[in-house]
C-alpha positions in Angstrom: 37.0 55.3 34.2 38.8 52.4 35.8 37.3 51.6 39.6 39.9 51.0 42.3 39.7 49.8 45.7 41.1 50.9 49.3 42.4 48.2 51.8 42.8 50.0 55.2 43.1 49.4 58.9 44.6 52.5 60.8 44.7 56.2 60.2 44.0 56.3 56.5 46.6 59.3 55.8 47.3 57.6 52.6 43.7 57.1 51.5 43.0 60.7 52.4 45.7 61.5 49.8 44.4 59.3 47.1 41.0 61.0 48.1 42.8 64.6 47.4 44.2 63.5 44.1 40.5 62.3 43.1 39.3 65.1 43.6 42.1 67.6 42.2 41.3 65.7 38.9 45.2 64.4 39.6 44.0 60.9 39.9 41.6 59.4 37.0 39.7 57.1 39.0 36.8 56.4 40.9 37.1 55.0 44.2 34.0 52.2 44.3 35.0 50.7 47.6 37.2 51.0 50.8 37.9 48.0 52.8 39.2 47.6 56.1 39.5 44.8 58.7 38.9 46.4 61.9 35.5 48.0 62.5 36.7 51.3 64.3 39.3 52.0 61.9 39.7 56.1 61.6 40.4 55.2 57.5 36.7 53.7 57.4 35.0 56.5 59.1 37.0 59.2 57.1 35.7 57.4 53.5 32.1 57.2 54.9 32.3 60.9 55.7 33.9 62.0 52.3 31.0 59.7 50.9 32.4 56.6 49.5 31.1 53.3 50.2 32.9 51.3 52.6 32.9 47.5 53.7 34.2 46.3 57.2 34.5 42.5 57.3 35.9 40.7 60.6 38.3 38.3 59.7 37.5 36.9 62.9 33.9 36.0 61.7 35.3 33.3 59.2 37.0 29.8 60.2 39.9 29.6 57.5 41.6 32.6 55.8 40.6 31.9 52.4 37.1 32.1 53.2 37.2 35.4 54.0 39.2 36.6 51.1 36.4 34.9 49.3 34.4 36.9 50.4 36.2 39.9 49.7 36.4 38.7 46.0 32.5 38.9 45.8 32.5 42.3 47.0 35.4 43.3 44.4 33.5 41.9 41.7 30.3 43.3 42.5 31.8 46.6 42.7 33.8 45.2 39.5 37.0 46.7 41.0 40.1 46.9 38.4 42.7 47.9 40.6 43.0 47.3 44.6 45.3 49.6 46.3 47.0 48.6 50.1 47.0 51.4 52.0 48.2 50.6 55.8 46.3 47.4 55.7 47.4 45.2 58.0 46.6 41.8 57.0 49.0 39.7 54.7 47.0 38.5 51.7 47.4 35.2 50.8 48.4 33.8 46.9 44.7 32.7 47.1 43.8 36.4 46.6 46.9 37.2 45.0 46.3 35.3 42.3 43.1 36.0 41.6 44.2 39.9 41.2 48.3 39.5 39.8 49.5 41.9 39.0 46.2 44.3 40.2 47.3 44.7 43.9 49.6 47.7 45.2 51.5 48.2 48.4 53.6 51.6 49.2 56.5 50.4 51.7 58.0 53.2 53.9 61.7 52.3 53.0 63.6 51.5 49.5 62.6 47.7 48.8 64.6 45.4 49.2 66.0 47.0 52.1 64.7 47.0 55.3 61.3 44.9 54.7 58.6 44.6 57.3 56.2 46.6 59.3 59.2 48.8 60.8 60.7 50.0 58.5 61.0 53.8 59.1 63.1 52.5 62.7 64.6 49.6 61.2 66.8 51.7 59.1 67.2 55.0 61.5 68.4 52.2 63.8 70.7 51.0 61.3 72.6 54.6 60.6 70.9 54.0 56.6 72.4 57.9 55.5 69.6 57.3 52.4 66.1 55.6 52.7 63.1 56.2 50.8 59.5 55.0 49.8 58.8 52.3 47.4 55.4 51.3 45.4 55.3 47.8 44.3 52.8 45.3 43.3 51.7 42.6 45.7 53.0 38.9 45.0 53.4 36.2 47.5 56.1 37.0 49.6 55.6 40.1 51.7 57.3 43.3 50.4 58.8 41.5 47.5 56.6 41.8 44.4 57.9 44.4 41.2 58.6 47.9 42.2 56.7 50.6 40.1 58.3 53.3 41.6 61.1 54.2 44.1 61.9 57.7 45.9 64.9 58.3 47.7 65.3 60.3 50.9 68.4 61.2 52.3 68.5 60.9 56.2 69.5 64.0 57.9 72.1 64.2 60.5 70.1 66.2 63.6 67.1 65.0 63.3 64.8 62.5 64.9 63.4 59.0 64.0 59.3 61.2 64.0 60.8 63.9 61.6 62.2 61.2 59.6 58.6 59.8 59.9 56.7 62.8 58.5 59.1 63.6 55.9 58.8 59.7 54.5 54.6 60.2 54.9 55.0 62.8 53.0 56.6 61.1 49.4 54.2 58.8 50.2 51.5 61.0 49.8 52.8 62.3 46.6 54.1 59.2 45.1 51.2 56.6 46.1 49.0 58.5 43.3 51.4 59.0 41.0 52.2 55.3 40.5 48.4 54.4 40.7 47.9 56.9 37.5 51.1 55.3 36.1 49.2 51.3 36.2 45.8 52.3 35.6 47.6 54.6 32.3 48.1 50.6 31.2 51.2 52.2 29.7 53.6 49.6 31.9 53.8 45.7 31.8 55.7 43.3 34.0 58.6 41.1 32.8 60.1 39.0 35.7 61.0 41.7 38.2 61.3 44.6 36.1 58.2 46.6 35.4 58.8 48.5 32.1 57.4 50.5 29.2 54.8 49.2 27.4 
């Protein structure tokens, strides 16, 4: 069974989702390892109460920014990680890491890539009038919210209601979708060819 990894630093609704799936037999995986950057993230406390093994690492505790994704290499190889999986992490990796793991790093993005990139993207486009947004699962590269998109949902905006609705109703494709497209990589059933991932 392939081993996948969970980068976190807020809530951890998406992890608890990819937890669910685990469990429901949905999601052929084992989670070896959740990761987070901030030490009272409510992500890293819900994975050490559900039982998986979790690593906080200050990135304040290393001088240059590749030495701490160094170090978070050692761990993923020691935990001999296949597949690391971004859930509201809040650090931007850098190609340092990237490259070590191309093709091997996901992000879910709460709008329909390339529109409305960033870390606001639920407000940038209920701002903007968008009548359709959506979720989108890509892999990583180095530019932030650029790399291939896996898979895509649309979401029509609804006239009466408010940026939060909005908010949950996007949280919850993401919840749905974020496993799907994890089963669809780790399936190996996909390959990458420029932008486009296809059928292997």
């Amino acid at each position: 069974m392939k081993k996948i990894a969970v980068f976190v630093s807020g809530r951890g609704t998406n992890l608890g989702a990819i937890i669910a799936s685990i469990r429901a037999g949905k999601l052929k995986a084992e989670l070896a390892l959740v990761v987070s950057d901030r030490k009272k993230a409510p992500a890293l406390a819900k994975a050490a109460a559900a039982g998986f093994k979790t690593l906080f690492l200050d990135p304040r505790a290393f001088s240059k920014r590749q030495e701490y994704e160094a170090q978070l290499i050692r761990h993923l190889r020691k935990e001999k990680v296949d597949l690391i999986i971004l859930a509201g992490f809040m650090r931007i990796l850098t190609p340092f890491f990237v490259k070590k793991y191309k093709n091997r790093i996901l992000n879910i993005h709460p709008a329909l890539l390339p529109a409305f990139p960033g870390g606001c993207a639920i407000k940038d486009a209920y701002r903007y009038g968008a009548g359709v947004t959506g979720v989108t699962v890509h892999f990583v590269d180095e530019q932030v919210d650029h790399g291939p998109i896996i898979m895509q949902e649309a979401l029509s905006v609804r006239d009466s209601e408010t940026m939060e609705e909005l908010e949950r109703r996007i949280h919850e494709v993401e919840h749905r979708l974020y496993s799907r497209a994890i089963a669809k990589v780790l399936s190996g059933g996909i390959s990458v060819k420029g932008r486009r991932v296809v059928s292997a």
